[in-house]
C-alpha positions, -999 to +999 in steps of 0.1 A: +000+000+000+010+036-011+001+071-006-009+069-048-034+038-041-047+059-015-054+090-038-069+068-067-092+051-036-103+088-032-113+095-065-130+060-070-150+068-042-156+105-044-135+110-016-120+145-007-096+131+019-086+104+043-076+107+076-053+081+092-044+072+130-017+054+143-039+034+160-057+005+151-086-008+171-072-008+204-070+028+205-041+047+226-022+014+233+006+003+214+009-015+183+034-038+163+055-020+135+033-040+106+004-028+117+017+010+113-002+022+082+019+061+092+051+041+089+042+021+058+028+052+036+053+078+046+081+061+070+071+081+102+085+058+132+073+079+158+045+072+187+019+093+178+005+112+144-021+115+119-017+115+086-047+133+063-043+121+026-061+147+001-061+138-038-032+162-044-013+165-007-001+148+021-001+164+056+011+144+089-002+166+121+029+160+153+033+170+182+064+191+197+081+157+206+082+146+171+092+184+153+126+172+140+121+134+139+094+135+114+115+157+092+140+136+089+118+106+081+097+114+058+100+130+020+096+170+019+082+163-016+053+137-006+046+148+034+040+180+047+047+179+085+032+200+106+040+203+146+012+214+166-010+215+196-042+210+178-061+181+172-069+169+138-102+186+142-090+222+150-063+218+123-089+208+097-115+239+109-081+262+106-069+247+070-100+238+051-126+266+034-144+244+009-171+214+018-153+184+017-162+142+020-138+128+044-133+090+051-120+072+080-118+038+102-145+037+126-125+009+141-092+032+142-114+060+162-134+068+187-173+076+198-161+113+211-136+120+181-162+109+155-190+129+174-167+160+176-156+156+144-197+158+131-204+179+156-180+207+148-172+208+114-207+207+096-191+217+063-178+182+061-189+150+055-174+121+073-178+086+062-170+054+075-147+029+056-162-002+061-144-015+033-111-005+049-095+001+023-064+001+045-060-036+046-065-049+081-052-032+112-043-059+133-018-091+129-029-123+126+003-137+146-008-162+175+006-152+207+009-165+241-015-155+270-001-163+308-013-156+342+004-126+357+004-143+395-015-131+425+020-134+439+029-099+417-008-084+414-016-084+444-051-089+443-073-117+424-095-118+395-127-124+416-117-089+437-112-068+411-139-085+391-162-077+420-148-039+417-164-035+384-193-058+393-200-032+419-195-002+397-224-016+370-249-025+393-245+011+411-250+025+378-279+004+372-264-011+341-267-049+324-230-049+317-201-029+306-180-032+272-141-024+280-121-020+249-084-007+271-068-037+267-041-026+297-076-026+317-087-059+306-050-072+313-054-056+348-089-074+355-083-105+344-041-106+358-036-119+320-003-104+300+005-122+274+040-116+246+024-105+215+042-066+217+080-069+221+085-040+249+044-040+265+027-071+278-008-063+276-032-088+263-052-074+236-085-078+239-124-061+247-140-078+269-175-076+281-187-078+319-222-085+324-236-076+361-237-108+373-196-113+368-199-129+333-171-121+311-165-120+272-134-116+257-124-109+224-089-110+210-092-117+172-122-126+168-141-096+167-167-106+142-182-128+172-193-093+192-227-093+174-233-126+182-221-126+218-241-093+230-274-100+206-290-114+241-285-079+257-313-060+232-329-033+250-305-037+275-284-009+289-243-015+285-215+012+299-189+021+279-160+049+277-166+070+245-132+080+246-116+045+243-144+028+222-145+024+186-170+037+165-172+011+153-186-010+183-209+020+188-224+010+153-226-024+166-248-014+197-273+007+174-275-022+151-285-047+181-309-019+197-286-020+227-288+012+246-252+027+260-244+046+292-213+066+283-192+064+317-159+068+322-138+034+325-132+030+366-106+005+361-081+033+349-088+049+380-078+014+402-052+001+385-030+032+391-033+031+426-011+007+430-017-022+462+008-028+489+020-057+469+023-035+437+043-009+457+066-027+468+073-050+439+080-014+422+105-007+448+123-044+442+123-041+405+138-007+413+168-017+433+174-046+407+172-020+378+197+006+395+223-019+398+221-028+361+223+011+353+247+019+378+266-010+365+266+002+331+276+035+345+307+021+361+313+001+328+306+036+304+336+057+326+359+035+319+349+025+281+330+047+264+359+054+238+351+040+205+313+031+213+283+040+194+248+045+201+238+008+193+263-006+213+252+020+243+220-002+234+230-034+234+252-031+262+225-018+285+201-044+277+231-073+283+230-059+321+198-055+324+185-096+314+207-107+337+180-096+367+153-118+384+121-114+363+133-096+337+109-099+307+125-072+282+127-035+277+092-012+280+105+010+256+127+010+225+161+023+243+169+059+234+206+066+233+207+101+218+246+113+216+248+153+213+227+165+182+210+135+184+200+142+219+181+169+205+153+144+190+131+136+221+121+098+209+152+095+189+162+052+188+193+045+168+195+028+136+227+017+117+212+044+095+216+074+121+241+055+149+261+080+162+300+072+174+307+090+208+337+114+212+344+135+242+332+171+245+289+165+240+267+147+262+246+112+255+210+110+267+198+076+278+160+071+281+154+032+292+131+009+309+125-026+317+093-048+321+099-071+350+065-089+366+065-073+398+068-037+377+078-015+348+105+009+350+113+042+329+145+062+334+165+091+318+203+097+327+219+127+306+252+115+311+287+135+303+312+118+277+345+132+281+359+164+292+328+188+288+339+229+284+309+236+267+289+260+297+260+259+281+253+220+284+262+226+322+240+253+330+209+243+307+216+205+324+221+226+355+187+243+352+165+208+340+182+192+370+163+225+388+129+217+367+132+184+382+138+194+419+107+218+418+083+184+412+101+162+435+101+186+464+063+195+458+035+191+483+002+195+469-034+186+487-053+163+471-076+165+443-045+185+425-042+181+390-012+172+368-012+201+347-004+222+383+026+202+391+036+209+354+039+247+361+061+243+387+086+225+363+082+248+331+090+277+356+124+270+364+130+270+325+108+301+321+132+319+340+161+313+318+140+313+286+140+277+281+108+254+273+101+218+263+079+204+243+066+173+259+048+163+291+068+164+326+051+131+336+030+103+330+017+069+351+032+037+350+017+005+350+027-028+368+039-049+342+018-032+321+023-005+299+050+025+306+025+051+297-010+051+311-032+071+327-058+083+341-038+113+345-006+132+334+018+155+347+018+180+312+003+215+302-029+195+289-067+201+302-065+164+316-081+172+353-077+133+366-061+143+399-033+126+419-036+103+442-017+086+466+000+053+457+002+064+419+035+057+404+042+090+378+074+102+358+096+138+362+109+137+336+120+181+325+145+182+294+160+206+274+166+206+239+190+223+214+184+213+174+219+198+160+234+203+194+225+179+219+193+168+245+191+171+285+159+150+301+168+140+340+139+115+348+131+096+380+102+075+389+085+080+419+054+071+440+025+100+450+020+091+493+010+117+520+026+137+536+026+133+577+037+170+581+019+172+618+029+211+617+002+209+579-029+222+589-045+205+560-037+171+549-005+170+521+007+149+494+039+144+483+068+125+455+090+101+472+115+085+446+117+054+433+149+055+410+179+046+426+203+058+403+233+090+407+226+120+386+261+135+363+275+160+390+307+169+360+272+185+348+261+209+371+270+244+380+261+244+416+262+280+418+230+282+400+217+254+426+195+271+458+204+258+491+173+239+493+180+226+461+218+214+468+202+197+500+175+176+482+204+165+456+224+155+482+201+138+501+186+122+475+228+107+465+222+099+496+197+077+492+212+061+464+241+052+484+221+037+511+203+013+491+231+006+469+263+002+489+260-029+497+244-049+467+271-034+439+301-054+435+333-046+456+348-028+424+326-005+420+318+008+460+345+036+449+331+046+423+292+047+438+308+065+465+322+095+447+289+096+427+271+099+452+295+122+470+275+155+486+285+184+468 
């Protein structure tokens, strides 16, 4: 399939234009790299994008992450990229005057983005491709489904499944149709292999209010069937994660819908005791592999490359207790490379490290008692460039402002946000990505319900949830500075508080580059949660890192 068959589709069909997701029926999760239509058409790699095909040009809508990336990808003369904040929507109101006939997947979006999209732009006429002309979105590849034990989850099927048993029959409903596969994967304690880095089982599933459960992986063509017995019935559903697709489905049965946000979202991100602390286990196990591969990088990173930054990473990394593979493609970005926020290497772009710039390493691991994300942006060489060490200096400064925060509950994400982007503010400086986002339990690195980003999402946080802080700074052809911990949200026991408090406490255990800060730019207060925080690092580690390197842990985590 090419962007030319597309454009011939559109005349034969008297088609104006066709908009095309990323996603494919499971919408917001991830997806295997052959059933990227963005990737096959125009060779996009990135995480998110849409791609509108008109009869005579190409457009592919980005976000700020994705600016320079997508430039480089695709072909000036077929794709016109375009980096904003707007959704496809908005950017269609702002760059179309004429009535036009637009198709699209009703399986590759949702009930709100389909209603918007008829809702607000009346000009237009949007039609469903049943025919999907597309090809299918989804692989036939068999893959294996496993039990993630009670042992890891913490709590059983028939708990959580009386959670959302509760939740319908309190809502007065016959059942409730989930299509988030990472909440179906949470419900059922099911993961199963079928993505490399994320080990959600895909699948909807239905819940009637008597505890029955549907599930359906491949077979969707069975949903008719399955949920003909519920006509006139009244079935929940999230019209943010649903299909339109499944919507049609409902009409066609005379099943009426309750649109109501998915709970499990909610659950799932407060983690359980037994979560909790398997996140603080997989977190010890993780530091020693990066602080290994620290020790390893002083010593040898003359004559490496990005891909053997890679490889080298992940060889310390499998050798932990239940390691299952990475949660996210590792990005090693050396200097100008840096400056691409996603950027993986390729043997196409792989960069060979020389002394003066600084390489960014963004990696992760999926072991079954949790997932880990982390950003080190670490020195290589001698580094007399001032501006690396005060713009690392003043991320390092974003960072502190979230990790030191106290906030009452009900606060939302985009609050905490502020507090980062100020630090920057001062010195001019921005980013153009979120400063946090949840993390699942062996589930995937990204979820929600909420974020910690300039966005309107008002989910607040919550003690036990596990988020990002993850402020960078970014120079085009220069280089890239992201310092990112995990940590947990808990309260805040200040008896001198008046009202009740809620606070970050950290769950990455791993030294930050001091050869990259400028501590005169540091506040006291600042110097003493860096300090405290090596501290802390040193505390937990000392004793599990090999002899040879209790030197070298003890002068990173020296107090400055």
């Amino acid at each position: 399939m090419d962007i030319k068959t597309i454009q011939k589709e559109l005349s034969k069909n008297k088609w104006d234009a066709y908009i095309i997701t990323r996603n494919n029926m499971f919408l917001g999760q991830d997806i295997l790299p052959t059933e990227n239509k963005i990737l096959e058409l125009c060779g996009f790699t990135g995480s998110s994008g849409t791609l509108i095909i008109f009869k005579d040009k190409n457009y592919l809508l980005v976000d700020g992450r994705y600016e320079i990336q997508a430039a480089q990808e695709t072909d000036p003369s077929a794709i016109n990229v375009v980096c904003t904040t707007d959704s496809t929507a908005t950017w269609l109101q702002k760059n179309t005057t004429t009535p036009l006939t637009i198709a699209y997947d009703p399986w590759c979006h949702s009930i709100n983005e389909t209603d918007y999209w008829n809702r607000t732009l009346k000009q237009h006429h949007f039609i469903e491709d049943t025919k999907q002309i597309l090809g299918p979105r989804i692989s036939s590849n068999q893959s294996d489904i496993f039990e993630h034990d009670i042992e890891f989850a913490g709590l059983s099927v028939d708990e959580k499944i009386s959670y959302i048993t509760n939740f319908i029959q309190e809502n007065k409903l016959d059942g409730y149709f989930l299509c988030e596969p990472d909440s179906v994967s949470w419900l059922l304690n099911l993961r199963s292999h079928t993505l490399p880095n994320t080990p959600i089982l895909r699948a909807f599933s239905f819940i009637s209010k008597n505890g029955e459960i549907s599930l359906f992986t491949t077979n969707f063509n069975t949903i008719e069937k399955e949920l003909s017995a519920y006509k006139g019935q009244n079935i929940g559903i999230s019209t943010h994660s649903t299909p339109k697709q499944i919507h049609s489905i409902f009409k066609k049965l005379k099943i009426w819908t309750t649109p109501l946000q998915n709970p499990i979202q909610k659950w799932k991100s407060i983690k359980n005791a037994v979560e909790l602390q398997g996140f603080k286990n997989a977190h010890l196990r993780d530091a020693i592999a990066l602080c290994s591969f620290l020790y390893w990088f002083e010593n040898n990173w003359q004559g490496q490359t990005e891909l053997s930054i890679v490889e080298k990473l992940y060889s310390l990394r499998k050798q932990n207790k239940y390691f299952q593979g990475n949660s996210f493609e590792t990005i090693a970005g050396f200097a100008a490379n840096g400056a691409i926020v996603h950027y993986q290497p390729s043997t196409q772009t792989n960069q060979k490290l020389q002394s003066g710039s600084v390489l960014l390493l963004d990696s992760g691991a999926q072991y079954l008692d949790a997932t880990t994300d982390v950003t080190r942006t670490i020195a290589v060489g001698h580094i007399e460039n001032q501006q690396i060490i005060d713009s690392f200096t003043q991320v390092l400064k974003s960072h502190i402002a979230v990790a030191t925060a106290k906030f009452p509950q009900g606060t939302s994400g985009n609050t905490i946000d502020a507090l980062a982007r100020q630090q920057l503010w001062q010195f001019g400086k921005e980013y153009k990505h979120g400063t946090g986002h949840g993390v699942g339990c062996f589930l995937n690195v990204h979820e929600g319900p909420f974020s910690i980003s300039s966005s309107r999402n008002q989910s607040p946080l919550e003690a036990g949830q596990i988020t990002s802080i993850e402020p960078g700074y970014y120079v085009e052809n220069q280089y890239g500075i992201r310092i990112e911990n995990l940590a947990y949200i808990c309260q805040d026991n200040n008896p001198n508080f008046p009202n009740p408090m809620l606070k970050f406490e950290p769950l990455t255990l791993v030294p930050i580059d001091k050869r990259l800060i400028n501590k005169y730019l540091l506040t006291k207060q600042e110097l003493l949660w860096l300090n405290e925080y090596h501290q802390t690092v040193f505390r937990h580690l000392n004793q599990v890192l090999p002899a040879e390197m209790q030197s070298w842990l003890s002068e990173a985590c020296a107090p400055i």
